[in-house]
LUMGU-800110 format. One record per residue: x, y, z of N, C-alpha, C in turn; residue in one letter. Coordinates in steps of 0.1 Angstrom, whole numbers, plus 2048, in hexadecimal, padded with zeros to 3 digits. Layout:
residues N
XYZXYZXYZA;...
end
This chain:
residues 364
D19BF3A0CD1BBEE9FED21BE09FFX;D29BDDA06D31BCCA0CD2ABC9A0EX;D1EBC7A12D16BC2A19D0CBBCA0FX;D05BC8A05D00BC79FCD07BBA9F3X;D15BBD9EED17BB49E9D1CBA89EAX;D20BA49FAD1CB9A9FBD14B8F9FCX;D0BB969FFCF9B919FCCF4B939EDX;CFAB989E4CF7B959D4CFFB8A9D6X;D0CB889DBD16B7C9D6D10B6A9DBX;D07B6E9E7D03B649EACF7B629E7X;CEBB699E3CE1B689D5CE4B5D9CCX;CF3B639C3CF6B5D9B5CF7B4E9B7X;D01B4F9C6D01B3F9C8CFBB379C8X;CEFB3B9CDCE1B389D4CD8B309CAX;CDDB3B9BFCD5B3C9ABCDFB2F9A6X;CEAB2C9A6CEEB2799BCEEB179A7X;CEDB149B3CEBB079B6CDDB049B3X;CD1B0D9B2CC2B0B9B2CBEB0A9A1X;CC3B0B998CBCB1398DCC6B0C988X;CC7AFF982CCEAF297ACC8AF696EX;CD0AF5964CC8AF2955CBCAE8957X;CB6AE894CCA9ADE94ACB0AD3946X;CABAC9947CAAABA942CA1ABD938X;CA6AB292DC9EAB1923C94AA7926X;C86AA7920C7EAA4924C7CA9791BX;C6FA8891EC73A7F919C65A7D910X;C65A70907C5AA738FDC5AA658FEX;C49A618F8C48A528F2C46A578E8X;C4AA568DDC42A588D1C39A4F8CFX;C39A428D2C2DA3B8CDC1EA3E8D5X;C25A418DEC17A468E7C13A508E3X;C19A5B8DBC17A6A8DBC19A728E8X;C20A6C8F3C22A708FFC2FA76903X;C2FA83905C3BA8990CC3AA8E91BX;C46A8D920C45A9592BC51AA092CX;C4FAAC934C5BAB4936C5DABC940X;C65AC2945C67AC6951C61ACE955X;C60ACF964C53AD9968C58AE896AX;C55AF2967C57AFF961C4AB0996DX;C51B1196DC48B1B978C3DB1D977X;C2EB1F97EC24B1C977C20B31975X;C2BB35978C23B45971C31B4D969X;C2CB5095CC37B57959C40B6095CX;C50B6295CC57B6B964C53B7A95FX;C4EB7D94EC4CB87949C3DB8994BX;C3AB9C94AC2DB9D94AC29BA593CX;C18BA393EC11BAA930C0CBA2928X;C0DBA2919C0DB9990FC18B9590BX;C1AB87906C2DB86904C26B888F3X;C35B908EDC35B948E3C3BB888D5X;C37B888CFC35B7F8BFC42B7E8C1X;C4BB738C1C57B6D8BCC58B6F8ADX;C65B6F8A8C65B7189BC6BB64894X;C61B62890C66B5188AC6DB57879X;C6FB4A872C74B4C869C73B4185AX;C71B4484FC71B3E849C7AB3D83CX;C85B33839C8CB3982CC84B2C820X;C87B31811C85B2B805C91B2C800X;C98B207FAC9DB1A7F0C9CB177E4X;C98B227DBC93B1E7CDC9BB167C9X;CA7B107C7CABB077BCCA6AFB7C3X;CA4AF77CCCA4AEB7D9C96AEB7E1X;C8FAF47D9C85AF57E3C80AF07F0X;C8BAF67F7C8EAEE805C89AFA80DX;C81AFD818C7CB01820C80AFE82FX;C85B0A835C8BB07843C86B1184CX;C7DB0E857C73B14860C80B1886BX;C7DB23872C7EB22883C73B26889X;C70B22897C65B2589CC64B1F8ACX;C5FB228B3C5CB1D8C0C52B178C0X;C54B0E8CBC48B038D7C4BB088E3X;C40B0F8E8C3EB168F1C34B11900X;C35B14909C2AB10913C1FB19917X;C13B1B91BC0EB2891EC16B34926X;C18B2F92CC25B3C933C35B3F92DX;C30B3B920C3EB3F918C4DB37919X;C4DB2D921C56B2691DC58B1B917X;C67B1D90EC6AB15904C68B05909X;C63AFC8FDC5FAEB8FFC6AAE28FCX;C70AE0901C7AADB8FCC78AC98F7X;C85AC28F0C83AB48EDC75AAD8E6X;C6DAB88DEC64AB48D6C6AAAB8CAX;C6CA9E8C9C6EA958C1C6BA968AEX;C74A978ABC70A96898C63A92894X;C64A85899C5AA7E893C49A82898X;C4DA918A2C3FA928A8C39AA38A1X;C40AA4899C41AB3893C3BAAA883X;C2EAB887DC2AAB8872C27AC386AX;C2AAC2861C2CAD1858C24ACB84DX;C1CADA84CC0EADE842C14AE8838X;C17AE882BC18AF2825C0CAF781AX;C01AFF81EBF8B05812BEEAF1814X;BE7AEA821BE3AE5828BE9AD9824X;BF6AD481CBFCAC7813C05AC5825X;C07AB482AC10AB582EC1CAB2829X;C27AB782EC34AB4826C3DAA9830X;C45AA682AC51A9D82AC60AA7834X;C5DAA583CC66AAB846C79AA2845X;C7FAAB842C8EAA483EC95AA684CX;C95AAF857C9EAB3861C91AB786EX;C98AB687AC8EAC1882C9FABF88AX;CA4ACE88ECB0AD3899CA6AD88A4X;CACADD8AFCAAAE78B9CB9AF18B6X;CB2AFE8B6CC1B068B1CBDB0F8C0X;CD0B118C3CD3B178CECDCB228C7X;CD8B2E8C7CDAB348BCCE4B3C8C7X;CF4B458C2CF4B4E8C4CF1B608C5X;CF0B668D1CE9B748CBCF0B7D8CAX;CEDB8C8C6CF2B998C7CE5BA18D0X;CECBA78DACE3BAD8E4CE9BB98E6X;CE0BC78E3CE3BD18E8CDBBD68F8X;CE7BDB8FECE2BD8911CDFBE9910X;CD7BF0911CD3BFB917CCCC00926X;CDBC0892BCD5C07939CD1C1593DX;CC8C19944CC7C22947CCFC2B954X;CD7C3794CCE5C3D958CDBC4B95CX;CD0C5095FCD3C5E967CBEC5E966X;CBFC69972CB2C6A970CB1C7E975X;CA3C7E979CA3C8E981C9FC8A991X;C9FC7D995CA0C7B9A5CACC789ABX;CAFC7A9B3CB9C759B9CB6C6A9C0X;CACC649C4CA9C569CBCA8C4C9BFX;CA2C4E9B7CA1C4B9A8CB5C429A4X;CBBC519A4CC5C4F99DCCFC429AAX;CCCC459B5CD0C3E9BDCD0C2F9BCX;CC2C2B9B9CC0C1F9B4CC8C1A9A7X;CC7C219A0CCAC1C991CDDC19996X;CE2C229A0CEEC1B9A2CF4C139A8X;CE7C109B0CEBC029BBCE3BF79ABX;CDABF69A2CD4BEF99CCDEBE4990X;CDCBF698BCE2BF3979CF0BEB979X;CFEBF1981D09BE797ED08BD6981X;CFFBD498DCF9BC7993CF2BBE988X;CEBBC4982CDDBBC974CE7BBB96AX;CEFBC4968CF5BC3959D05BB695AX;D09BB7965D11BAA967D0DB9D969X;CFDB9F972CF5B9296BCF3B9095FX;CF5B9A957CEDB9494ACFCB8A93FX;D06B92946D12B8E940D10B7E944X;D0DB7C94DD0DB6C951D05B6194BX;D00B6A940CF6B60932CFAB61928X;D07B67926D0EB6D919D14B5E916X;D15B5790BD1DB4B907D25B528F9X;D33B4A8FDD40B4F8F3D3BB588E4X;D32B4E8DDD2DB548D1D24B638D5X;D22B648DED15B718D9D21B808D9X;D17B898D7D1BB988D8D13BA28DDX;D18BAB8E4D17BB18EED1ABBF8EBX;D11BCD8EAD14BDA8EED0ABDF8F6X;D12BE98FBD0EBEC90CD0BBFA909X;D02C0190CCF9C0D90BCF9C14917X;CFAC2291ECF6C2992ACEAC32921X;CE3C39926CD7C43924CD6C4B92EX;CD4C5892CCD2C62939CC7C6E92DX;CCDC7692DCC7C7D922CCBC7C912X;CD8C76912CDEC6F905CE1C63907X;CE2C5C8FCCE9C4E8F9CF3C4C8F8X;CF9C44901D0CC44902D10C318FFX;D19C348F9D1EC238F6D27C21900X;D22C15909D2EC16915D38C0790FX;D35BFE908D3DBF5900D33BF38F4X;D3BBF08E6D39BEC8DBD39BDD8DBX;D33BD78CCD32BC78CCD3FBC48CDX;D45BC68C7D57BBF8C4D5EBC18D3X;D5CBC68DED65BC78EDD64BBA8F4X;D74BB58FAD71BAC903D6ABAA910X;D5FBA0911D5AB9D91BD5EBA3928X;D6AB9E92AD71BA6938D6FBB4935X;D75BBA92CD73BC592CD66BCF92DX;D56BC9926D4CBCE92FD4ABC8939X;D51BBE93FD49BBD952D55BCC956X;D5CBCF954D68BD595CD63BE8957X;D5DBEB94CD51BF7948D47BF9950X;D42BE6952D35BE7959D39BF096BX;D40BE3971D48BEE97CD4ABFD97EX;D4BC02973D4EC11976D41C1A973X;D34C13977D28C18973D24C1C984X;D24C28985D22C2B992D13C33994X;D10C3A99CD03C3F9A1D01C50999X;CF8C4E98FCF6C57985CF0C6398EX;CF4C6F985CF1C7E98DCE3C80987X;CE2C8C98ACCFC90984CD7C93973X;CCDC8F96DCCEC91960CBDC8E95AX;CB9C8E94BCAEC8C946CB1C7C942X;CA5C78941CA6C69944C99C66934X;CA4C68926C9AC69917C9AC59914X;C91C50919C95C46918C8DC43906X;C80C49903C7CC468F7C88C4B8EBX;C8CC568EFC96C568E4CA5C4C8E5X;CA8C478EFCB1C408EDCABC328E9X;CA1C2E8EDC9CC228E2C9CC208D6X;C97C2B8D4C97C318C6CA6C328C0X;CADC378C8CBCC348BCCC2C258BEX;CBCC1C8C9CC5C0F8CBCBCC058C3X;CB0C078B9CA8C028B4CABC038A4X;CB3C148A4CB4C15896CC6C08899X;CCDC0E8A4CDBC0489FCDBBF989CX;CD1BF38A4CCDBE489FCC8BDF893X;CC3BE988DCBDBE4880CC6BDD875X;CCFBDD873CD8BD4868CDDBCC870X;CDFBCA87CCE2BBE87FCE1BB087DX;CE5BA6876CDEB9B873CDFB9087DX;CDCB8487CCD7B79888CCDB7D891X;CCDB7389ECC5B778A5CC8B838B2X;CBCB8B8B1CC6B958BBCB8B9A8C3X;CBDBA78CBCB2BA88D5CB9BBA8DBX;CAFBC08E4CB0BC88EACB1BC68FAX;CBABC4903CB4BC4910CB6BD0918X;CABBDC919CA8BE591CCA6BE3931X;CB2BE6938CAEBEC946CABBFF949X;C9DBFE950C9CC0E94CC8EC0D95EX;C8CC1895EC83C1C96AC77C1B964X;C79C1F956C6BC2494CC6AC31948X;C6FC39954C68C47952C70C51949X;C6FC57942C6FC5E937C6EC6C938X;C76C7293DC76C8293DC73C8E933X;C7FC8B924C7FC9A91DC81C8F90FX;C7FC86907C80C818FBC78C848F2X;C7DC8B8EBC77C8D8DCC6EC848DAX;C75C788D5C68C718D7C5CC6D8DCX;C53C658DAC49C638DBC44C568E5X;C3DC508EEC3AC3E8F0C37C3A8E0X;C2FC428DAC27C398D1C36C398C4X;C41C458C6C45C458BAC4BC338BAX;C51C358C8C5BC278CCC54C1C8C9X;C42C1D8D1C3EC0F8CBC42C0E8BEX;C3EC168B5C3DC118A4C46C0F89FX;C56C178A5C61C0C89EC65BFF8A6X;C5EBFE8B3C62BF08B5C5ABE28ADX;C51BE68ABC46BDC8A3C4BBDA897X;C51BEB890C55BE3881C67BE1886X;C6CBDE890C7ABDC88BC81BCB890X;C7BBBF88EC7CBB988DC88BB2898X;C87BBB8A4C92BBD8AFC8CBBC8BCX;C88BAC8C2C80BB18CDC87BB88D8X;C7EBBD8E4C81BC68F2C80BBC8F7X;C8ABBE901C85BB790FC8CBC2919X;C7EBC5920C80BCF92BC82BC5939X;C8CBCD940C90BCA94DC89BD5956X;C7FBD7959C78BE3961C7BBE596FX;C7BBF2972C86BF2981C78BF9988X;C6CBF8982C62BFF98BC60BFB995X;C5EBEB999C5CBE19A6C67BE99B0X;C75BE79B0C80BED9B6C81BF99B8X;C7CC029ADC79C109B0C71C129BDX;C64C0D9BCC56C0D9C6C5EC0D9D8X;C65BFF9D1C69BF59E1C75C039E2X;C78C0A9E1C81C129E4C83C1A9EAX;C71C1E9E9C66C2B9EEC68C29A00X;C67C1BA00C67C18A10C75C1FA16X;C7EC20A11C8EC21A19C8CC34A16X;C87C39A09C87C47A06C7BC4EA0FX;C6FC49A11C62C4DA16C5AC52A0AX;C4DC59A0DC47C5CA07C46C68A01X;C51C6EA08C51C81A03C58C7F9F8X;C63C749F4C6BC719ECC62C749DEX;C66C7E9D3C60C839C3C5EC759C1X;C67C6E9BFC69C649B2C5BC589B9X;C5BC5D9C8C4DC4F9CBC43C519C3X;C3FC5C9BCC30C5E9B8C33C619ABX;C3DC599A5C3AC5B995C30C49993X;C29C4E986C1EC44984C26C3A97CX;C29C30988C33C25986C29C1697AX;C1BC1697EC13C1197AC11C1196BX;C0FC1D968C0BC2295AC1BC20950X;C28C1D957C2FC1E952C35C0C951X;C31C0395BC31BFA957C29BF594EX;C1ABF994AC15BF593BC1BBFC92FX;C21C07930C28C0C921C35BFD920X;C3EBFE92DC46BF5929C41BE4924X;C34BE2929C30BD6925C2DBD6915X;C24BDF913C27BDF903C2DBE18F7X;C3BBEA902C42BE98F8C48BDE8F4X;C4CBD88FEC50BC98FEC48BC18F4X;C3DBBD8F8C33BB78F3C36BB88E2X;C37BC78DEC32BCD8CFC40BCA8C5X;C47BC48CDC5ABC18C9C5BBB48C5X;C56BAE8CFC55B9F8D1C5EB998DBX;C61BA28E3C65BA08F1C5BB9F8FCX;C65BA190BC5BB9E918C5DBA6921X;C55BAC928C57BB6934C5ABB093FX;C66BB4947C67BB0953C66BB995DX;C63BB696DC64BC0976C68BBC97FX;C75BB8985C78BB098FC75BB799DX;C7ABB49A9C6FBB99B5C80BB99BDX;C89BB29B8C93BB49C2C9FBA79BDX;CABBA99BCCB5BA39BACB9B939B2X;CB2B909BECAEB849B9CA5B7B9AFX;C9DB829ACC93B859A0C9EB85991X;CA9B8B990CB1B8D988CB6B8397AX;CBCB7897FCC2B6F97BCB7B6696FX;CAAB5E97CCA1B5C971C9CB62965X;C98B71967C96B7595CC9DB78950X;CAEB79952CBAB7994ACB7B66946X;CB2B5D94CCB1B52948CA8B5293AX;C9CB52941C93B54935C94B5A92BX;C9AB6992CC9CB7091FCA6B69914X;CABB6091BCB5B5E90ECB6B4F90BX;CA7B4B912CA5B3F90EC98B408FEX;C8FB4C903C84B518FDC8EB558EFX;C9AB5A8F0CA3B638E6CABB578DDX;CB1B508E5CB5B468DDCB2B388D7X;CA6B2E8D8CA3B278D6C9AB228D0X;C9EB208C4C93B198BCC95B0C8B3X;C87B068B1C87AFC8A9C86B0289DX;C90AF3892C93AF7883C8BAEA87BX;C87AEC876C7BAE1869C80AE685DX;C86ADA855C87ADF849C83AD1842X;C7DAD4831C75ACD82BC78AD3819X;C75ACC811C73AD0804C63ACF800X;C62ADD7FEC56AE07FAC4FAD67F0X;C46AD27EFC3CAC67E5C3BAD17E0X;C32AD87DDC33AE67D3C41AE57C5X;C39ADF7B7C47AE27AFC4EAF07A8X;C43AFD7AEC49B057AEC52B0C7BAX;C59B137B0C6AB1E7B5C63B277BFX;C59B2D7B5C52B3C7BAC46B3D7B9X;C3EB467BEC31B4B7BEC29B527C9X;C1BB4D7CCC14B557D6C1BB507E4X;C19B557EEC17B537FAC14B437FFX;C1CB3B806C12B2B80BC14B32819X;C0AB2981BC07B2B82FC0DB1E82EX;C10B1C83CC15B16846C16B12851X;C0DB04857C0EB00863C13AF7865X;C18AF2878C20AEB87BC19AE6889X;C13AD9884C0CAD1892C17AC789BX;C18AC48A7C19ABA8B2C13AAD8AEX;C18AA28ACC0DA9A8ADC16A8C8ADX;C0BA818B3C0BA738B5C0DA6D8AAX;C1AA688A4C21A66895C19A58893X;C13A5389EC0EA44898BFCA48893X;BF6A52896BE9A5489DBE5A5E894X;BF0A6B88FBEFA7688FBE6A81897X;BDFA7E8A3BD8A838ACBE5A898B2X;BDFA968C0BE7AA38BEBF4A9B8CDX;C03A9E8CEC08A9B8D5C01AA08E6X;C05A918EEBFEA968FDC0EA9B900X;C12AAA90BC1AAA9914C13AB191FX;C1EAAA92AC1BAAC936C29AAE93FX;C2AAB594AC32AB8952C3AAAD959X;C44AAE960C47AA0969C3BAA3976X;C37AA9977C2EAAA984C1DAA4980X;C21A9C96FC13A9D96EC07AA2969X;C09AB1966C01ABB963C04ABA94FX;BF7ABA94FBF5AC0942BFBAC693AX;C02ACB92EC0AAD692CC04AD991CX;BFFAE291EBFCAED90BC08AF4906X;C08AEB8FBC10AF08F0C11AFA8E8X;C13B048E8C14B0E8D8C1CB128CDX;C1CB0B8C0C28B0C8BCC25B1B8B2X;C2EB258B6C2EB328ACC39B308A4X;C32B34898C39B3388DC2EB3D881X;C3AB3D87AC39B4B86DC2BB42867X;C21B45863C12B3E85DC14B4084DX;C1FB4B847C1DB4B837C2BB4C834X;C2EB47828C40B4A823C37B4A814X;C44B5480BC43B597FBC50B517F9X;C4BB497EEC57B3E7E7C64B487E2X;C6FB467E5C7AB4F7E0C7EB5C7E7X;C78B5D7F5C7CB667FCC7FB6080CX;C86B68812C89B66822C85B6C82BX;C7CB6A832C6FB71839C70B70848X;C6FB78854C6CB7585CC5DB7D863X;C58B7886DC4AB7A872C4AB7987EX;
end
């Protein structure tokens, strides 16, 4: 186990001299030309990435309209240093008069569910060399504002820290998470209740779900879980321990139960669930894998651009306007070029909510 964690300790090192924040990236506006930093060319998450939930509010007295939304790359990562003047907003096809564009670094609330027990013992072995390791990485993306409850699952749902506990005090919880006994391992029903907790939560918040996948004795259902993750406005992001599971097989053999559960079939449930949330599935393969994907999640989780404008529209209220928001060359209006520092081409996507009802607060 010293051994082990000396070689996590020299990993981390490894991570935080290699893995610098981004530079912000540079623009000509007059050219319509940006460049930005070069980003991995395959995403860390797998499946479909699931619908971000943008947002739109209305100001009846002020008819002032304020978007959030992302600029995205094909592999899902956030675009950073897109220029004011290169952002255009369509309301019901009129362009409008843009008053602000922010980048908001938002604080979150994140409920951590980890999975504590299974019916293997090679199974549960893992989860206790795994789970205390992942979950103090993830502490290492926590910033002062956010909030934090810490979840165990075996056959019930146990609260191992609430939002309101000090920091120190879940890493020093997280520590006393040791190598779970045989137990039933109900992970649909414990989604299901960490899905209903989250529902009045307000800001931006998230699920990060570490689990094997596999699902023993829950009441529930796959499909019940998909359908409240789609309507509850709370994405997943699964940390999937099936990669690690597999690679595990080799140290247990092959007589080992837990080698021949259908690890396969269980990484496509977790991908969709993900997906159907508006989160991302992850499957790391081994330790090191770890950190990036705690990067990305909470880059995907926290960051968005803000556009706010006074609706041309002189009404308060009424039907539905759509809403688009183009890239573009402010001298030209042709569509903005970016490209990498390496050169490469780079496609844009900006997701955003397509309809808002005047006098209400909407997200999509």
């Amino acid at each position: 186990m010293k051994t082990r964690m000396g070689l996590k300790a020299a990993i981390i090192l490894i991570l935080m001299l290699t893995f610098t924040p981004l530079a912000w990236g540079t623009s000509n506006t007059s050219s319509g030309h940006m460049t930005i930093p070069a980003r991995p060319s395959m995403p860390l998450f797998r499946g479909k990435p699931g619908n971000l939930h943008s947002k739109v509010t209305f100001e009846p007295s002020s008819r002032r309209v304020t978007i959030e939304f992302v600029v995205q790359d094909p592999n899902g990562y956030f675009i950073p240093d897109i220029h004011p003047q290169n952002f255009t907003v369509y309301e019901n096809g009129v362009q409008q008069q843009i008053t602000s564009v922010e980048i908001q670094h938002a604080s979150v609330t994140v409920a951590m569910l980890l999975q504590d027990g299974g019916r293997y013992h090679e199974l549960n072995e893992v989860l206790g060399n795994e789970i205390p390791y992942i979950s103090h990485q993830f502490l290492n993306y926590l910033e002062p504002g956010d909030k934090l409850a810490v979840l165990t699952y075996s056959g019930k749902v146990k609260t191992l820290a609430n939002f309101n506990q000090k920091r120190s005090d879940v890493s020093e919880m997280i520590d006393q998470i040791g190598t779970p006994g045989f137990s039933e391992a109900n992970l649909y029903d414990a989604l299901l209740d960490t899905i209903r907790m989250m529902k009045n939560i307000q800001g931006r918040k998230a699920i990060v779900v570490v689990t094997s996948g596999v699902d023993t004795f829950s009441r529930a259902t796959f499909s019940d879980v998909l359908q409240a993750a789609e309507n509850a406005a709370t994405p997943v992001y699964v940390v999937g321990l099936t990669q690690i599971m597999q690679n595990a097989s080799e140290v247990y053999g092959a007589a080992a139960p837990f080698v021949h559960i259908g690890w396969s079939s269980i990484e496509v449930d977790l991908e969709k669930l993900a997906s159907a949330s508006g989160g991302r599935a992850y499957f790391p393969e081994a330790d090191i894998d770890v950190p990036p994907i705690f990067d990305d999640i909470m880059e995907n989780l926290r960051l968005r651009y803000i556009i706010t404008y006074v609706s041309s529209s002189p009404a308060s209220a009424g039907s539905p306007r759509s809403i688009r928001i183009a890239l573009v060359n402010p001298k030209t209006g042709q569509p903005l070029q970016i490209s990498d520092s390496n050169g490469k081409a780079v496609r844009a996507t900006v997701i955003v909510q397509q309809k808002y009802t005047p006098g209400a607060i909407s997200g999509g």
